[in-house]
C-alpha positions, 0 to 999 in steps of 0.5 A: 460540457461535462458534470464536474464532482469538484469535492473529488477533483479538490481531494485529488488536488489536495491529498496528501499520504500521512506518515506511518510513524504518525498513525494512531489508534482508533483504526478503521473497523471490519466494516470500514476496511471492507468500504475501503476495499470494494472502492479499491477492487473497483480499479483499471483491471484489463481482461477482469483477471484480478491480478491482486489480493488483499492481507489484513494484517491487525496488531498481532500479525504486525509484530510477528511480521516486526519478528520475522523481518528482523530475523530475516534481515539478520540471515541476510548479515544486513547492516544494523540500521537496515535491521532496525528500520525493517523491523520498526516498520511492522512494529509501529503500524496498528492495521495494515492491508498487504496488496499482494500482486497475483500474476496470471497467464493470459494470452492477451494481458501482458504481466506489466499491466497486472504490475501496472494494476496492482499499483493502482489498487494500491493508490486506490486503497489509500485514496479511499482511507485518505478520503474517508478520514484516515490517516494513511501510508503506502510502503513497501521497504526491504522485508516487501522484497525478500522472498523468505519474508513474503513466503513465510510472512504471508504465505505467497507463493511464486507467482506473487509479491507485495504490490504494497503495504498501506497504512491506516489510522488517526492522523496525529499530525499534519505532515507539511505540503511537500514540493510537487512536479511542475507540470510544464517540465513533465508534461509533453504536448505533441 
Protein backbone atom coordinates (compact mmCIF):
# COMPACT_ATOMS: atom_id res chain seq x y z
CA UNK A 1 0.00 0.00 0.00
CA UNK A 2 1.35 3.47 -0.93
CA UNK A 3 2.70 6.03 1.82
CA UNK A 4 -0.25 8.74 1.64
CA UNK A 5 1.16 12.87 2.27
CA UNK A 6 -2.69 13.32 3.46
CA UNK A 7 -1.73 17.43 4.33
CA UNK A 8 -1.16 17.60 0.52
CA UNK A 9 -3.85 15.59 -0.75
CA UNK A 10 -6.18 17.85 1.67
CA UNK A 11 -4.52 20.99 0.29
CA UNK A 12 -5.16 19.66 -3.17
CA UNK A 13 -9.01 18.94 -2.01
CA UNK A 14 -9.39 22.26 -0.43
CA UNK A 15 -7.35 24.77 -2.39
CA UNK A 16 -8.84 27.49 -3.74
CA UNK A 17 -7.41 30.77 -6.20
CA UNK A 18 -7.76 34.12 -4.23
CA UNK A 19 -9.33 36.82 -6.14
CA UNK A 20 -6.49 39.48 -7.58
CA UNK A 21 -8.61 42.63 -6.51
CA UNK A 22 -8.44 40.90 -3.02
CA UNK A 23 -4.55 40.82 -2.45
CA UNK A 24 -2.59 43.14 -0.37
CA UNK A 25 0.61 44.03 1.01
CA UNK A 26 2.90 42.52 2.58
CA UNK A 27 4.15 40.19 -0.66
CA UNK A 28 6.44 37.46 -0.87
CA UNK A 29 10.09 38.73 -0.64
CA UNK A 30 13.03 37.62 -3.29
CA UNK A 31 13.89 34.66 -1.40
CA UNK A 32 10.30 33.48 -1.17
CA UNK A 33 9.61 34.12 -4.86
CA UNK A 34 12.65 32.09 -5.94
CA UNK A 35 11.12 28.87 -3.22
CA UNK A 36 8.15 29.52 -5.24
CA UNK A 37 9.91 29.07 -8.31
CA UNK A 38 12.02 26.17 -8.10
CA UNK A 39 8.88 24.01 -6.86
CA UNK A 40 7.21 25.68 -9.96
CA UNK A 41 10.31 24.32 -12.47
CA UNK A 42 10.09 21.15 -11.01
CA UNK A 43 6.90 20.65 -13.55
CA UNK A 44 5.99 17.63 -15.98
CA UNK A 45 8.78 18.71 -18.72
CA UNK A 46 9.07 16.23 -21.81
CA UNK A 47 12.24 16.01 -23.44
CA UNK A 48 13.79 18.78 -20.37
CA UNK A 49 13.40 21.48 -22.91
CA UNK A 50 12.07 24.03 -20.50
CA UNK A 51 9.31 25.43 -22.73
CA UNK A 52 8.77 28.52 -20.14
CA UNK A 53 10.18 31.39 -18.48
CA UNK A 54 9.34 33.61 -15.56
CA UNK A 55 8.85 37.61 -15.39
CA UNK A 56 8.79 39.09 -11.95
CA UNK A 57 6.93 42.04 -12.28
CA UNK A 58 7.16 44.63 -8.78
CA UNK A 59 4.73 47.46 -8.27
CA UNK A 60 6.32 49.75 -10.77
CA UNK A 61 6.42 47.30 -13.69
CA UNK A 62 2.81 46.65 -12.93
CA UNK A 63 1.79 50.35 -13.53
CA UNK A 64 3.66 50.72 -16.73
CA UNK A 65 2.06 47.21 -17.92
CA UNK A 66 -1.60 49.29 -16.50
CA UNK A 67 -0.08 52.43 -19.01
CA UNK A 68 0.80 50.20 -22.00
CA UNK A 69 -2.34 47.93 -21.85
CA UNK A 70 -4.63 51.15 -21.97
CA UNK A 71 -2.87 52.26 -24.45
CA UNK A 72 -2.93 49.33 -26.31
CA UNK A 73 -6.58 48.64 -25.84
CA UNK A 74 -7.05 52.10 -26.98
CA UNK A 75 -5.31 51.72 -30.65
CA UNK A 76 -7.20 48.99 -30.93
CA UNK A 77 -10.63 51.19 -30.62
CA UNK A 78 -11.99 48.56 -27.99
CA UNK A 79 -15.06 49.39 -26.09
CA UNK A 80 -14.40 51.69 -22.72
CA UNK A 81 -15.18 48.89 -20.22
CA UNK A 82 -12.57 46.63 -22.15
CA UNK A 83 -10.23 49.77 -21.68
CA UNK A 84 -10.67 50.07 -17.90
CA UNK A 85 -10.61 46.26 -16.95
CA UNK A 86 -7.23 45.79 -19.16
CA UNK A 87 -5.79 48.42 -17.22
CA UNK A 88 -7.22 47.89 -13.82
CA UNK A 89 -5.67 44.44 -13.75
CA UNK A 90 -1.86 45.65 -13.62
CA UNK A 91 -3.21 48.64 -11.69
CA UNK A 92 -4.37 46.84 -8.60
CA UNK A 93 -1.42 43.88 -8.33
CA UNK A 94 1.25 44.31 -5.95
CA UNK A 95 3.74 41.36 -7.50
CA UNK A 96 3.00 39.35 -10.21
CA UNK A 97 5.25 36.64 -12.13
CA UNK A 98 4.40 36.56 -16.02
CA UNK A 99 4.93 32.65 -17.08
CA UNK A 100 6.07 33.15 -20.45
CA UNK A 101 5.60 30.25 -22.77
CA UNK A 102 8.88 29.31 -24.82
CA UNK A 103 8.14 27.19 -27.77
CA UNK A 104 11.33 25.28 -29.02
CA UNK A 105 11.85 22.92 -32.03
CA UNK A 106 12.09 19.65 -31.32
CA UNK A 107 11.85 16.39 -33.43
CA UNK A 108 10.19 14.50 -30.65
CA UNK A 109 8.04 17.09 -28.63
CA UNK A 110 5.09 18.10 -30.47
CA UNK A 111 4.47 22.35 -29.53
CA UNK A 112 0.98 21.17 -27.51
CA UNK A 113 2.79 19.44 -24.89
CA UNK A 114 5.17 22.67 -24.48
CA UNK A 115 1.51 24.73 -24.30
CA UNK A 116 0.39 21.60 -22.01
CA UNK A 117 3.66 22.32 -19.85
CA UNK A 118 3.71 25.98 -19.60
CA UNK A 119 0.23 25.70 -17.93
CA UNK A 120 1.07 23.39 -15.72
CA UNK A 121 4.01 25.65 -14.63
CA UNK A 122 1.45 28.01 -13.90
CA UNK A 123 -0.97 25.68 -11.65
CA UNK A 124 2.19 25.01 -9.93
CA UNK A 125 3.32 28.55 -8.98
CA UNK A 126 0.29 29.20 -7.79
CA UNK A 127 -0.39 25.83 -5.89
CA UNK A 128 3.26 26.69 -4.36
CA UNK A 129 1.86 30.45 -3.10
CA UNK A 130 -1.30 29.04 -2.11
CA UNK A 131 0.42 26.43 0.06
CA UNK A 132 2.92 28.73 1.28
CA UNK A 133 0.30 31.03 2.74
CA UNK A 134 -0.16 33.75 0.03
CA UNK A 135 -3.08 34.70 -1.48
CA UNK A 136 -2.94 33.81 -4.99
CA UNK A 137 -4.56 34.53 -8.77
CA UNK A 138 -3.92 32.99 -12.20
CA UNK A 139 -4.90 35.56 -15.17
CA UNK A 140 -4.54 36.02 -18.35
CA UNK A 141 -7.03 38.80 -19.79
CA UNK A 142 -7.11 40.85 -22.95
CA UNK A 143 -3.66 42.71 -22.79
CA UNK A 144 -1.75 38.58 -22.14
CA UNK A 145 -3.06 38.04 -25.81
CA UNK A 146 -2.10 41.27 -27.92
CA UNK A 147 1.20 40.85 -29.49
CA UNK A 148 2.00 44.76 -29.22
CA UNK A 149 1.48 44.67 -25.49
CA UNK A 150 3.63 41.42 -24.90
CA UNK A 151 6.23 42.39 -27.43
CA UNK A 152 6.53 45.79 -25.97
CA UNK A 153 5.62 44.92 -22.21
CA UNK A 154 7.83 42.03 -21.75
CA UNK A 155 9.96 41.98 -24.30
CA UNK A 156 8.68 38.61 -26.17
CA UNK A 157 9.76 37.63 -29.07
CA UNK A 158 7.66 35.46 -31.82
CA UNK A 159 7.94 32.30 -30.48
CA UNK A 160 6.60 33.32 -27.12
CA UNK A 161 3.44 34.30 -25.36
CA UNK A 162 1.84 34.53 -21.67
CA UNK A 163 1.26 31.12 -20.33
CA UNK A 164 -0.27 33.23 -17.63
CA UNK A 165 -0.01 35.97 -14.70
CA UNK A 166 0.04 34.89 -11.18
CA UNK A 167 -1.03 37.03 -8.51
CA UNK A 168 0.51 36.84 -4.82
CA UNK A 169 -0.10 38.84 -1.73
CA UNK A 170 -2.35 38.75 1.75
CA UNK A 171 -5.30 37.37 1.69
CA UNK A 172 -7.83 40.13 2.69
CA UNK A 173 -10.83 37.97 2.23
CA UNK A 174 -11.92 34.42 2.09
CA UNK A 175 -13.56 34.09 -1.46
CA UNK A 176 -16.78 31.44 -0.80
CA UNK A 177 -16.40 27.88 -1.92
CA UNK A 178 -17.54 27.73 -5.51
CA UNK A 179 -19.46 24.66 -7.06
CA UNK A 180 -16.90 22.15 -8.23
CA UNK A 181 -17.52 19.42 -11.25
CA UNK A 182 -19.26 16.47 -10.11
CA UNK A 183 -16.97 13.47 -10.84
CA UNK A 184 -19.58 11.12 -11.89
CA UNK A 185 -20.51 13.22 -14.98
CA UNK A 186 -16.94 14.16 -16.02
CA UNK A 187 -15.36 11.06 -15.53
CA UNK A 188 -15.24 7.98 -17.72
CA UNK A 189 -14.66 4.24 -16.69
CA UNK A 190 -13.72 2.38 -19.65
Amino acid sequence: MPQKNIAVIDFLHSRRSRPAKTLALPVPDRKEITQLLTAAARTPDHGKLEPWRFIVLNKTALSNLANLAEKCALNENLDEDTVAKARKQFDQGHLAIAVIEVQKDSDKIPAIEQTYSAGAVCLALLNAALASGWGANWLSGWASHNRTFVEEGFGLDSHERVAGLIYFGTETSTPPERPRPQIETIAQWL
